[in-house]
N, C-alpha and C positions, 0 to 999 in steps of 0.2 A: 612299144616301138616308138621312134623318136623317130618325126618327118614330117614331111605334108599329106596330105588327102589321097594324093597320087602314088605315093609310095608305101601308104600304109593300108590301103585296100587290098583285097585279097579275091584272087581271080574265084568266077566260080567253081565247086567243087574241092578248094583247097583244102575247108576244114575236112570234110571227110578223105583226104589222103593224108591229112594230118594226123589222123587217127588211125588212118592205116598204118604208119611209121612208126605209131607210140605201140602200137597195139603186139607189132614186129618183138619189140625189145620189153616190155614188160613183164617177159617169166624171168629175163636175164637179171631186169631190176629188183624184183622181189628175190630172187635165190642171191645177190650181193648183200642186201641186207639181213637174211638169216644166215649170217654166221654166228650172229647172236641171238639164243632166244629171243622171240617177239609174240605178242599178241596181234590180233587183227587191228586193231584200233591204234597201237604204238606203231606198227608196222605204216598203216595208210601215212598217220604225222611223219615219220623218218622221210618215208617217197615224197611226200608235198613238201618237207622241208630242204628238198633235196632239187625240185624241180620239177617229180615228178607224180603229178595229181593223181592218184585213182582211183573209181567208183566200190563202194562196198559191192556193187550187184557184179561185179568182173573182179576182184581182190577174193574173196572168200568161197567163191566157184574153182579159182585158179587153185588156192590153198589146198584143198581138196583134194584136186586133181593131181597137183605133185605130189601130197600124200599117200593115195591112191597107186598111184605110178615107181613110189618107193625111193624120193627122194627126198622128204620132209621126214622129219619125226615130231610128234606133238604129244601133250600132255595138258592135263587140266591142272589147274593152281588156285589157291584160295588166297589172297592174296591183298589185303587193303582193299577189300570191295567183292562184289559180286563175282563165282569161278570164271576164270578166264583160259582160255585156251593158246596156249605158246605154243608156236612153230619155231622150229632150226633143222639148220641143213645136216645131213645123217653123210657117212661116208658117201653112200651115191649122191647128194646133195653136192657135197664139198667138186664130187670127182666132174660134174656136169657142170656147175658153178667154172670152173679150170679150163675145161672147152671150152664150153661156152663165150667164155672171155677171149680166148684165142681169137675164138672164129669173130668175136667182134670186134678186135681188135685188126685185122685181118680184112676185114670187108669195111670198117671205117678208113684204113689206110686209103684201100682203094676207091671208095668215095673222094676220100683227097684231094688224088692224083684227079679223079673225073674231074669232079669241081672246078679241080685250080686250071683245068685244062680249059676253061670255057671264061676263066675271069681275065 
């Protein structure tokens, strides 16, 4: 951020609803970039390269989980190094991925209107 001292402090409690926010859109972010097999480790660089940073101990719990839940498909690979495990989105990935976007596309909209309603 670019400002002075007064404008670039941040009130108490910010960071932690700042993570509440990130934490909101995160399976959205990981399921936009399995459309292409990925590894955990290519997977985290795309998100950081992207904007958006996130922890191995919350990336590789989450993985799981959508695998589990039957929207990931994964397989192990030998591949230029030690096996590696690749995640991509499977038909129910693709079809949740689809909502998903909707409804975020949908509840940013209306964020918008709040916003602009108060600037």
């Amino acid at each position: 951020m670019v400002g002075t001292e007064a404008t670039t402090r941040r009130p108490d409690g910010a960071d932690k609803l700042d993570q509440e926010l990130r934490r909101g859109v995160v399976v959205l972010a990981v399921l936009s970039q399995l459309r292409e097999a990925q590894y955990g480790y290519s997977l985290r660089q795309a998100l950081a390269g992207a904007g958006m940073p996130i922890e191995e101990g919350t990336l590789y719990p989450l993985l799981r989980r959508l695998e589990a839940q039957g929207v990931l498909a994964s397989e192990w690979r030998l591949q230029d190094g030690p096996p590696r495990r690749y995640y991509r989105l499977n038909a129910a990935g693709e079809a949740l991925l689809a909502t998903l976007s909707v409804s975020w596309r949908d509840l940013n909209a209306v964020m918008d209107r709040l916003l602009g309603e108060g600037a």
